[in-house]
N, C-alpha and C positions, 0 to 999 in steps of 0.2 A: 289349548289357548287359541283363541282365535286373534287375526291382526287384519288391520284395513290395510289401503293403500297410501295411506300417509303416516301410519304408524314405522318412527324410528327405531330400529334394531341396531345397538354399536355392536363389534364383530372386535372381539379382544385378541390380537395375535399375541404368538408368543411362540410357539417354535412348528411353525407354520406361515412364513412370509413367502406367500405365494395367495394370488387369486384363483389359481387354475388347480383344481383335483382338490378341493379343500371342503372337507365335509361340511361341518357345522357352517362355515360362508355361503355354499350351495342351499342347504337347509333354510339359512336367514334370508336369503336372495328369492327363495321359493315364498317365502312369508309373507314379503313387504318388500317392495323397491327400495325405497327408503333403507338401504343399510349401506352405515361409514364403518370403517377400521377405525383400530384405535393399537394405540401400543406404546407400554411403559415402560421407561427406562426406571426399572429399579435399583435405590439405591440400595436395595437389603444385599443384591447379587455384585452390584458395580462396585461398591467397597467393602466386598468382602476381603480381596486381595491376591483372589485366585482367577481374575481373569486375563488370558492372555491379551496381549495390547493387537498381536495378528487378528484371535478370533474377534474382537471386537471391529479391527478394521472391517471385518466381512461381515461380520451384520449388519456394520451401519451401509456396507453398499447393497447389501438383499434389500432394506429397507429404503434407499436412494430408490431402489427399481421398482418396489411395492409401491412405496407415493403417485411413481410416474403408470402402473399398470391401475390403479385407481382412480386416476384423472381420466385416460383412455376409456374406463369403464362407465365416467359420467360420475362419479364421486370422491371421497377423500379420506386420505387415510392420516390419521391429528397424530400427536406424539406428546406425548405427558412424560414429566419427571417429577416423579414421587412414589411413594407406597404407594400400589395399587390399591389396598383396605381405603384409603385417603381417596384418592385419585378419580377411582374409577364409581366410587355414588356420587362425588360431587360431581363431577362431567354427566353423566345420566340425569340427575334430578334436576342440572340447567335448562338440560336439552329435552327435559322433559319426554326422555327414550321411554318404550313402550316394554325395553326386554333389552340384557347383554347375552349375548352369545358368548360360547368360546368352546375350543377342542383340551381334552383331558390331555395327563400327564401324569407320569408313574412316578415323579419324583418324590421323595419325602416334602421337600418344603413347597414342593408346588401343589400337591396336597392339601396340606396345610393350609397355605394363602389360599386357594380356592375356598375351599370352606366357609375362612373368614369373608371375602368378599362376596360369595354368596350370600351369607345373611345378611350382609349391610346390605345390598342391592336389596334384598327382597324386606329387609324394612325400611325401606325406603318406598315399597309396594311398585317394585322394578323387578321384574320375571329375567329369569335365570334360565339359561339351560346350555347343558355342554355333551358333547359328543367324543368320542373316539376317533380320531381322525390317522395318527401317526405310527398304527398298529396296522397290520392287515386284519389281525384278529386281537381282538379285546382280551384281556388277561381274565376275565370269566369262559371265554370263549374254549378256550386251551388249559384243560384239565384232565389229572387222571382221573381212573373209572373211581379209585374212593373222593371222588371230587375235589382234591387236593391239589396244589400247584407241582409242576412237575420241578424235579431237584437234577436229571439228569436231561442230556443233550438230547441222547436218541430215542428213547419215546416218546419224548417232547415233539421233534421232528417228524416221527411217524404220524403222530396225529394232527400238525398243524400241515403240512406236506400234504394231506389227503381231504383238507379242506377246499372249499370255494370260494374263492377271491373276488374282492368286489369289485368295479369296473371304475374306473377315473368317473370322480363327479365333474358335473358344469363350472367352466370358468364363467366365474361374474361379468356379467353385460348387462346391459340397460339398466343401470340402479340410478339411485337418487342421491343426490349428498346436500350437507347442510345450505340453506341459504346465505347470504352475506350476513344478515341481523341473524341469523342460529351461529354462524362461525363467527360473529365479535364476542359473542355468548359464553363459545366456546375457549376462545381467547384468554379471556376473562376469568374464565373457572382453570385453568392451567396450563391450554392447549401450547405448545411452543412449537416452533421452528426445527427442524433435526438437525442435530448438532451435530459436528465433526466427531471422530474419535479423539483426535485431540482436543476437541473443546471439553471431552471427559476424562480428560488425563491420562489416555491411551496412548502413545506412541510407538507406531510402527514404521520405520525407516525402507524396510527391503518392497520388494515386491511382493504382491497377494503369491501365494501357490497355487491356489484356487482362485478363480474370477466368482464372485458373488451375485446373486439374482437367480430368476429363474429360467432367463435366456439360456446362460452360461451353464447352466444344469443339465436342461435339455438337449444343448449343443454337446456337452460328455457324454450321453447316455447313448445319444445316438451313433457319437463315434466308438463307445464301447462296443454296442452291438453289433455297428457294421466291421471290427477290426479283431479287436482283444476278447471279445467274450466266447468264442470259438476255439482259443486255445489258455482259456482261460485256468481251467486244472493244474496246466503246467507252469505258466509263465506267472502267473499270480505269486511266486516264492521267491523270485528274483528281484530286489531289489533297484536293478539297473537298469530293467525292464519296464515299460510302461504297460504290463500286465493287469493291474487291477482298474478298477473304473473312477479310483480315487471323486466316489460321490457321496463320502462319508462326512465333510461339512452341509450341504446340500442338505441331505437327509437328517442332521441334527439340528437346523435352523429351520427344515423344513422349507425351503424353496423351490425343491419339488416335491410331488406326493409319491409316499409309497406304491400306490397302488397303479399311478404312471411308470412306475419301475418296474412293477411285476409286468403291466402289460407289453411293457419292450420285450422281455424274456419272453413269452405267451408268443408273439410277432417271429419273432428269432426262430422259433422250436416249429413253429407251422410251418416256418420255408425249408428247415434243414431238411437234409436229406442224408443225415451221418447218424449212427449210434455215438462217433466222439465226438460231435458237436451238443448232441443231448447231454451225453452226460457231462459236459463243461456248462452248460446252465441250470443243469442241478447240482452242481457244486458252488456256483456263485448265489442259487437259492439256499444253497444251505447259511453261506453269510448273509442271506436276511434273514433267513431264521433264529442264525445267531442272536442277529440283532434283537429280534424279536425274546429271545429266549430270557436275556442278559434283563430288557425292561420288564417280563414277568416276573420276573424274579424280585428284583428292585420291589416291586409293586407288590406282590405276597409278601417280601423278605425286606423292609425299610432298613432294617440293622444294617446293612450290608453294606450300607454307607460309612457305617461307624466303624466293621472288624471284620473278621475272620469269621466266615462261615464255618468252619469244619472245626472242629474242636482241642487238636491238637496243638493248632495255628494259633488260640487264641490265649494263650500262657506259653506262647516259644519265647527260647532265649534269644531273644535279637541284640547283638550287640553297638547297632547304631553307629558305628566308628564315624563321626562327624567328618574326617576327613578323608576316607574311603567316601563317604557319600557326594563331598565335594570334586572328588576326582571324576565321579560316576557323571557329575552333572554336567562339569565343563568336558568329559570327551578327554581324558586325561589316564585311561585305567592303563594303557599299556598294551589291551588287548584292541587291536587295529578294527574287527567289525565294532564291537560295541561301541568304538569311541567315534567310528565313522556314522554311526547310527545318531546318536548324541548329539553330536554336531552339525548333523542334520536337520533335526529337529529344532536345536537352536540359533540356526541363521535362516529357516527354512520354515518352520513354523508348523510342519508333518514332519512324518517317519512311518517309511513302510510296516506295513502289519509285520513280516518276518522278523522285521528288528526291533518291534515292540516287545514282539516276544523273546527276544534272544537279550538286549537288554532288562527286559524285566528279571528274567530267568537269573543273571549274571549278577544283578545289585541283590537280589535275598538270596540267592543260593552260591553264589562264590564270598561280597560280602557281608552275608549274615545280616543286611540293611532289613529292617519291616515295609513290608511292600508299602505300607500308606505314605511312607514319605516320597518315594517313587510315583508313586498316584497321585500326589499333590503334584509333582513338581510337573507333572505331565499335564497338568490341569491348567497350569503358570507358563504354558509353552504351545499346544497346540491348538489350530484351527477347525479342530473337528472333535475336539474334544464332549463326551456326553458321559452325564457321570453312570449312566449305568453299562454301558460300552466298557468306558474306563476302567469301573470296577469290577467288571466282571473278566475283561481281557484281564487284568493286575494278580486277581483271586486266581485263575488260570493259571499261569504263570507261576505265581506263589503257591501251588497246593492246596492254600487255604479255601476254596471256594468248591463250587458244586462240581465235580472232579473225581470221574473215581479211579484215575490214574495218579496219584498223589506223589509221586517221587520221578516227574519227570523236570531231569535237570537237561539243560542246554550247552553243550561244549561248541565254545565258540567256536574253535578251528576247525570242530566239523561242523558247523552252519558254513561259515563262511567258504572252505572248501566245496561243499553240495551246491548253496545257493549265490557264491560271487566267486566264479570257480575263476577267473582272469581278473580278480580284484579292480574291477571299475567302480564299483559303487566306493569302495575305500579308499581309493583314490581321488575319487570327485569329492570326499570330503574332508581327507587331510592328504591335502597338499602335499607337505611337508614330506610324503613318503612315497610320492610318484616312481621316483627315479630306481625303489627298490625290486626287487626280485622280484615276481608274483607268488613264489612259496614264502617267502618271508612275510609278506603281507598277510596272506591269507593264514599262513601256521601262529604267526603271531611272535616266533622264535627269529627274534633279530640280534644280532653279533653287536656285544656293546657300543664298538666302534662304532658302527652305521647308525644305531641310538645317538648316539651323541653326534654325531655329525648332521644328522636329523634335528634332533633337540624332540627326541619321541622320549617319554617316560617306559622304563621298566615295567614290568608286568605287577601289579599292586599285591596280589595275589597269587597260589599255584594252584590253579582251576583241578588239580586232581585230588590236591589232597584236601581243598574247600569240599569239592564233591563227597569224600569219605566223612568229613568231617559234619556234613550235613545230614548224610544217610546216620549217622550216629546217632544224632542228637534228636532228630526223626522218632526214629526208633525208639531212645528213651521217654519222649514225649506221650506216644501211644503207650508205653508200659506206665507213666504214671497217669494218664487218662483210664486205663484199663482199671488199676487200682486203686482207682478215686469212684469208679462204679460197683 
């Protein structure tokens, strides 16, 4: 397709709020000057009911810093509220755009919407085209040798590890944005003003955890590199610690580019002069791979939103106990890391990876909960939430997923012992139990007395014998899978 220099290209964000490293925008910018952003507030995602009122606060400020890095760049980025299917042909056929741009996604329903918006664009006789942008490698890219998607971590790894990495695209400079008579235009067809969170019903009271934009991205990455990513193998497990590079909202709103990420590491590894420095950013590579792993997967594997991968998962007897789940939720179980973990996430808006996993582990495998209500609820709570992260961290955790360790359960009092051995982290989040021992804390084995002078709840459960009781039923489950084949 060829484009002049006055030919409009809209550039549809969507988890990708950044000018800088951002393929399909580089792409449009190479085209035609002429390209504005655009980005809808859908109400199919906004009232669904699962959005947390923090992550919203953070997008709407990635998106305050996107407006302001698109004026800088000599253009403008509009904000519509409605269906995109609606939204985004009417805006195009006002503006009489020449082509929308935008970068793919592994999700099921983003999928989907694409699709449909493609064909209205395009019979509307408005050129389409979409990129790869939020992958280092494309989910065609990353297959095994019978061309199949890969179901396991580490061959997955071998061959995306020995790949070639692309290099950070061109931040947008010198572009064009609508005129005065094209923006009344725009106006007119839907364009609005960017609302508060609270103008969408979001209310977040605390402070961000993360600061939002692309500034605030860059500015973590860099202190990761220069600080934490050198003893990053070890310190990454402690919660108390500011070991990880906490850029996992960033990278789900996309405010920076992946591929600015890999090049930090790439930077980092040419000045080391340690074998333990290498292998601590091959081990923070391997959590992009993760990451990468979890959205291939999603993307061959759409179901994965719906259940349980693995078969034995997907007719378990879960018991659901409504009020084991509620205790789970408020930080109430009894057991000191999970509940510190919990309540973490609930006045904090994160939770470190170790305690995602150590609570995950604790609600399906001590009580017998189905991970998806855990997965929701985590979905109704954090800032960094991505449903294929989500569900594939959950699936983990639960057994139920691509795993071929399936009976790893989590014993609190040895996490918390290993990884919060002077119980700071459970301390910094119930109060209530500062003054205690630090074996009491961390064992979990607190003298009624001190309970109740606390006003701490009992242990809801007895993590050893949920543990047998789980190995049991396991067990029975593969014997009637077995003999259902």
């Amino acid at each position: 397709m060829q484009y002049t220099m006055t030919d409009l290209i809209l550039f549809w964000h969507r988890r990708d709020l950044r000018i800088a490293d951002n393929v399909g925008l580089a792409i449009a910018r190479q085209r035609s000057p002429k390209v504005v952003g655009v980005f809808c507030l859908d109400p199919e995602i906004l009232e669904g009911g699962d959005v947390a009122p923090v992550r919203m606060q953070y997008m709407i400020g990635c998106l305050q810093e996107l407006q302001e890095r698109y004026t800088a760049a000599g253009s403008q980025l509009l904000i519509l509220h409605n269906r995109p299917l609606q939204a985004l042909p009417e805006l195009a056929t006002a503006l009489k755009a020449k082509a929308v741009f935008w970068n793919k996604d592994v999700e099921p329903y983003s999928r989907s919407r694409d699709r449909e918006v493609a064909e209205a664009l395009r019979a509307s006789g408005i050129q389409v085209e979409a990129f790869w942008d939020q992958l280092l490698h494309a989910p065609q890219e990353i297959q095994a040798g019978s061309g199949q998607p890969y179901t396991v971590f580490t061959p997955f790894w071998r061959n995306w590890s020995n790949r070639t990495k692309a290099t950070p695209q061109a931040t947008l400079e010198n572009a064009q944005g609508l005129e005065p008579n094209e923006m009344a235009i725009a106006q007119q067809s839907g364009v609005i003003p960017l609302p508060t969170a609270k103008d969408l019903g979001f209310v977040w009271t605390n402070e961000l955890p993360l600061a939002p934009g692309t500034g605030a991205a860059e500015e973590r990455l860099e202190a990761f590199c220069d600080r934490a990513l050198g003893e990053y193998q070890e310190q990454r497990n402690y919660p108390a610690n500011p070991g990880t590079s906490q850029l996992s909202a960033a990278l789900k709103f996309g405010a920076i580019g992946v591929r600015t990420v890999w090049a930090a590491t790439v930077a980092v590894e040419e000045q080391s002069r340690s074998d333990e420095t290498r292998e601590n950013i091959k081990t923070w590579r391997q959590e992009l791979a993760w990451r990468e792993f979890y959205q291939h997967a999603m993307y061959a594997f759409p179901d994965l939103a719906k259940g349980a991968y693995r078969e034995p998962f997907k007719t378990f007897p879960y018991e659901n106990n409504p009020d084991f789940f509620q205790a789970w939720c408020d930080g109430k179980t009894g057991y000191p890391i999970v509940d510190a973990a919990m309540r973490q996430m609930n006045t904090v808006g994160w939770m470190h990876n170790r305690c995602r996993m150590i609570v995950a582990s604790f609600l399906v495998k001590d009580l017998f909960v189905n991970s998806q209500f855990g997965e929701r609820y985590f979905t109704q709570k954090l800032i960094d939430w991505d449903l294929s992260a989500n569900n594939g961290g959950w699936q983990w955790s639960a057994s139920s997923g691509m795993d071929p360790k399936p009976l790893r359960i989590f014993n609190p009092a040895s996490q918390a012992k290993k990884f919060d051995p002077e119980g700071e982290y459970i301390r910094e989040y119930l109060p209530e139990l500062r003054s205690l021992d630090t074996e009491m804390l961390i064992s979990g084995v607190i003298p009624v007395m001190e309970r109740d002078r606390c006003g701490y709840p009992a242990p809801i459960v007895n993590h050893n014998q949920q543990q047998g009781k789980f190995k049991a039923v396991y067990q029975q489950q593969k014997g009637l899978q077995a003999k259902a084949k």
